[in-house]
C-alpha positions, 0 to 999 in steps of 0.5 A: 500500500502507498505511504505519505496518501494524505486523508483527502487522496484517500477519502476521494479515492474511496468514493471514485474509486467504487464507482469506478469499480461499479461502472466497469461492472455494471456491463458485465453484471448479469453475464457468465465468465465464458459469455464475458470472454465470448465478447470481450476476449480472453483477458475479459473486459479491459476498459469501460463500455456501454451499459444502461445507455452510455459509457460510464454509468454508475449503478444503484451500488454507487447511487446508495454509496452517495445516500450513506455519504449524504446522510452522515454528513446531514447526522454530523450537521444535526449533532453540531446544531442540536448536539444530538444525532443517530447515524442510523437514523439521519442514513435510512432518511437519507435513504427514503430519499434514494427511495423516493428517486426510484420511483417509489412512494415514500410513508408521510412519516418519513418525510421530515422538512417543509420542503421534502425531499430537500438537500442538494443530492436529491437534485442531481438529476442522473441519481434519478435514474434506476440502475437495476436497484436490489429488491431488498433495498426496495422492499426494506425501505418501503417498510414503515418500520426501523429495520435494526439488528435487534430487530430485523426486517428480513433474514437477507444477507444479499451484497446490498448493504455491504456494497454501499458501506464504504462512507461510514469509515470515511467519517471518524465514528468512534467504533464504525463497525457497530455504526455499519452493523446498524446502517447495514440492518436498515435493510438487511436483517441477516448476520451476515448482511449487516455484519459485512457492512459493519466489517467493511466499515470498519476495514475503510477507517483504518485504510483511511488513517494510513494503516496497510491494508494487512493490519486493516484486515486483522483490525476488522477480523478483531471487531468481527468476532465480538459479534453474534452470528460472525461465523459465515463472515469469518469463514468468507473472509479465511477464505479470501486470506487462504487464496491471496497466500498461496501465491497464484496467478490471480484468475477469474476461476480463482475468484469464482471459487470464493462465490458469485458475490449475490450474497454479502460474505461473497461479494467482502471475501471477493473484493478482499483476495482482489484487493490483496493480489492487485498489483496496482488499482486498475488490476484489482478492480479489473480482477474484480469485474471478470467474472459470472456473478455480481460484477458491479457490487464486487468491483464497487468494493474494490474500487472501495478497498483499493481507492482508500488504501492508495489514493485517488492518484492511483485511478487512471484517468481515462476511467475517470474521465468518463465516468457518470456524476464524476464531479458530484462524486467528488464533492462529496468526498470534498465535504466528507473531508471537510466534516472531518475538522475539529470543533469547539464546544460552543461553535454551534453551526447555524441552520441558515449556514450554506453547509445546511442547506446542502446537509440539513440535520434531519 
């Protein structure tokens, strides 16, 4: 991993470098390894091509990863004006809103402001788009209810939870793998599901304070098994570690016998070996797109792991170039980085501010 990435390369890196990840999976997504070689030759998919309509489209993996940022950057908000905040809370709001872009109608007691839905994400246009969006997510968030570890909503344990948890390592909660547990259990109430989420979470906060990618692991592996119902994750993730250290040439084959990434311990244990085995971000991500299962979310982890270890240097630039909602993306990594300054205890930010108009605290 880089040395000297300063926390700005490293949160944009994060951001970027999922969707980029994500948008190199989203053509390949529901095609088999041999239908991929068929097309695209037997290297596989090299560069970024047409899906849903242009070169470059993100899918619902990065637009949930932009509503998981939104929402702590409104939580941090509403603890700095009123000085308390539940992250869980202010993300499935945040979340109603992603909801709301899908087409769906969201519970009048979710709608909170005079101006619902409000905020400066809900108005970029193209995250309106609906990009194959997880049925899960859907009918989760369509509930009523609070969906938590204690109390589920579901026993799903599918990638869609895990897949959009990078941002909460982006932000300095005091213990970010319970923080990514419960935002994971908004919507998926197995194990499995929501522990993934919180293992990812907590994997992107010590990549983010500059910890090699090793330690990371084992600071994640620790905080894992304190947790009820860790053992599916556990195994996924000895899986990935076992692979990466016998030493072979990385293959899709070698990939695909870790899973498919449908479900969540597939998709972290996928995202792991490619991540341990890339020689630089480009050929993990590339490694991570190439094969029959969930290309999208397993590359958007990736891009994840990769983009914080080494930077948003490390993405090459003609990926980036034509990416969907590059600019956005970035801004929002800039105001995660922002939200990262100390306050003192009586600079209580005013709900008039320019920063609450684009995060207001609800």
């Amino acid at each position: 991993m880089t040395a000297g990435v300063d926390r700005r390369a490293r949160i944009a890196g994060c951001l970027l470098g999922g969707a980029v990840g994500d948008m190199l999976g989203a053509p390949v997504e529901f095609m088999t390894l041999s239908e991929i070689r068929e097309r695209f030759g037997t290297t596989g998919l090299r560069e970024p091509v047409e899906a849903y309509g242009r070169v470059g489209a993100i899918t619902d993996d990065t637009q949930m990863t932009l509503f998981t940022a939104e929402g702590i950057l409104r939580g941090h908000n509403r603890f700095m004006a009123k000085g308390i905040a539940s992250a869980s809370s202010v993300v499935r709001f945040a979340y109603k809103r992603w909801l709301h872009t899908q087409g769906y109608a969201v519970p009048e007691a979710d709608r909170f402001g005079s101006s619902w839905p409000d905020g400066w994400l809900i108005d970029q246009g193209e995250l309106h788009a609906r990009r194959a969006p997880g049925n899960t997510c859907l009918s989760a968030l369509a509930d009523e209810r609070h969906g938590s570890v204690d109390e589920p909503l579901n026993d799903s344990k599918g990638c869609g939870a895990v897949m959009r948890a990078a941002p909460i390592g982006l932000f300095p909660f005091t213990d970010p793998f319970r923080t990514g547990a419960e935002i994971g259990a908004l919507t998926h109430g197995h194990p499995s599901g929501y522990l993934t989420s919180g293992y990812l979470a907590e994997l992107i906060d010590a990549l983010r304070r500059g910890i090699a990618l090793d330690h990371a692991i084992e600071s994640a592996d620790q905080a894992l098994g304190s947790w009820e119902g860790a053992a599916e994750t556990e195994e996924a993730v000895a899986a990935a570690m076992a692979l990466a250290e016998r030493g072979d040439e990385p293959t899709p084959e070698l990939v695909e016998s870790l899973g498919a990434g449908w479900v969540a311990e597939e998709a972290l244990a996928i995202a792991l070996y490619c991540s341990l085995v890339a020689r630089d971000f480009e050929d993990g991500v590339l490694l991570a797109v190439n094969h029959s299962g969930d290309s999208d979310s397993t590359g958007a982890i990736t891009g994840n792991i990769l983009g914080t270890a080494l930077g948003v240097q490390a993405i090459p630039e003609r990926w980036l170039a034509v990416l969907e909602l590059r600019e956005v993306i970035a801004q929002i990594a800039a105001d995660l980085d922002r939200h990262h300054e100390p306050f003192d205890s009586d600079d209580v930010w005013s709900t008039t501010s320019p920063d609450w108009e684009r995060y207001p605290g609800w």
